[in-house]
N, C-alpha and C positions, 0 to 999 in steps of 0.2 A: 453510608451504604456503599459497597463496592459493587462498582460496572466492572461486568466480562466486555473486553472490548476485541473482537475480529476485527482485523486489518489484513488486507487482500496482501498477497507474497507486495503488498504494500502495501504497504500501508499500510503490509503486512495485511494479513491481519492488517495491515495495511493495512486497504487498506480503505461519497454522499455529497457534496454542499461541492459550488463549482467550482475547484482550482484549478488552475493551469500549472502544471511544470513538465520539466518531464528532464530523458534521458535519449541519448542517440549513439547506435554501433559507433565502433571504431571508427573514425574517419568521416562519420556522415554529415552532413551542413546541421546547422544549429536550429535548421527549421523542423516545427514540429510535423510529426509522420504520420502521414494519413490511413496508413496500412501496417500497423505494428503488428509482429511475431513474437513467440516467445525467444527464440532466440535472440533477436533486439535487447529484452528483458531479465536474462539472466545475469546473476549477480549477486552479490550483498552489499545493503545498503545503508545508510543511519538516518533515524528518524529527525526531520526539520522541523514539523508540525504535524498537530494531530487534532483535528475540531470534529468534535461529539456533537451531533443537534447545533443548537444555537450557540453555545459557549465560548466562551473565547479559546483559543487554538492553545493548546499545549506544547511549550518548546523546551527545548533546552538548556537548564540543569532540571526545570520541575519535571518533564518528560523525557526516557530516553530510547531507543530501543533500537533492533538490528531486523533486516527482513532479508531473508535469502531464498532466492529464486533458481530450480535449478530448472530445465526443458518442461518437467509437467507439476510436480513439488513446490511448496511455499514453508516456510517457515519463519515463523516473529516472536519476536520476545520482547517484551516493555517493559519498563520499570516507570510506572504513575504514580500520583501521589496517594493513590489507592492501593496500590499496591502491585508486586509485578504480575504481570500477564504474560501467556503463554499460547500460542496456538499452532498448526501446522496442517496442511494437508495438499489438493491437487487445485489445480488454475490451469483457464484460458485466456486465450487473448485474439481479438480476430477484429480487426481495425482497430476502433478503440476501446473494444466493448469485451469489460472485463468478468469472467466466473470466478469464483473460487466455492471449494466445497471441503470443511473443516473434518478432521479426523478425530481431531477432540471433542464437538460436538454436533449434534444433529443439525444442521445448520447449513444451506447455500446461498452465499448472496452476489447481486451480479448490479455491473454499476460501467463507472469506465475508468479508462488508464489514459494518460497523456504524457508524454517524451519532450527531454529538451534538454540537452547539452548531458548534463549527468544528474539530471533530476527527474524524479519518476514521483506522479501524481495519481491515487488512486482513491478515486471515489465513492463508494455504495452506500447503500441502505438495509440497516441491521435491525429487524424488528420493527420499523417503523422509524428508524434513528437515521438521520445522516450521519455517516463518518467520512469526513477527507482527510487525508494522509498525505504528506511530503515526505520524499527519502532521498534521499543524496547519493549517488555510486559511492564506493570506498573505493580508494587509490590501491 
């Protein structure tokens, strides 16, 4: 059976379940931010992990994929063992507390985002599902 998997512009589609990472502006200390913007968060990124529910996390080679974040747009693309996935649409961000609302489908889910160095963690709830997502900035 193939999952549609939404990850928030991380997590994509991004991007549930509690991890910590994250990513921080140019210059700013390593600590994570209490007060995230989208501007903090634009970008594109590559996927670290990706845990569905309970399941053990999907990394890389069995999982791959890119999320790109621009001021109010999300865009993700996965390649699972399922098969690839696709999604994009608009996102918020207002401390750590993240929206996104899908263009592809009927669909808004809202969770949180957390910052830390060049790693962006995004968490929600898809249907009933937790999804956590790790993304990494691209150099």
């Amino acid at each position: 059976m193939q999952r549609r998997v939404v990850i928030p512009r991380l997590s994509l589609l991004a991007v549930a379940a509690a991890l910590i990472a994250g990513f921080t502006a140019c210059g700013s200390s390593g600590a994570t931010a209490p007060g995230l913007t989208a501007a903090d968060l634009v970008g594109s990124y590559n996927l670290v992990s990706l845990t569905l529910g309970n399941s053990d996390p999907l990394t890389p080679p069995t999982a791959t994929g890119v999320l790109t974040l621009t001021l109010t747009n999300y865009n993700v693309a996965l390649n699972l063992p399922s098969g690839a996935e696709a999604d994009s649409g608009t996102w918020t961000v207002s401390g750590n507390n993240w929206t996104q609302t899908s263009s592809v489908q009927d669909i808004q889910e809202a969770g949180t985002v957390s910052l830390s160095h060049d790693t962006l963690a995004v968490n929600v709830n898809v249907a009933g599902t937790p999804i956590a997502n790790i993304w990494v900035k691209q150099q």
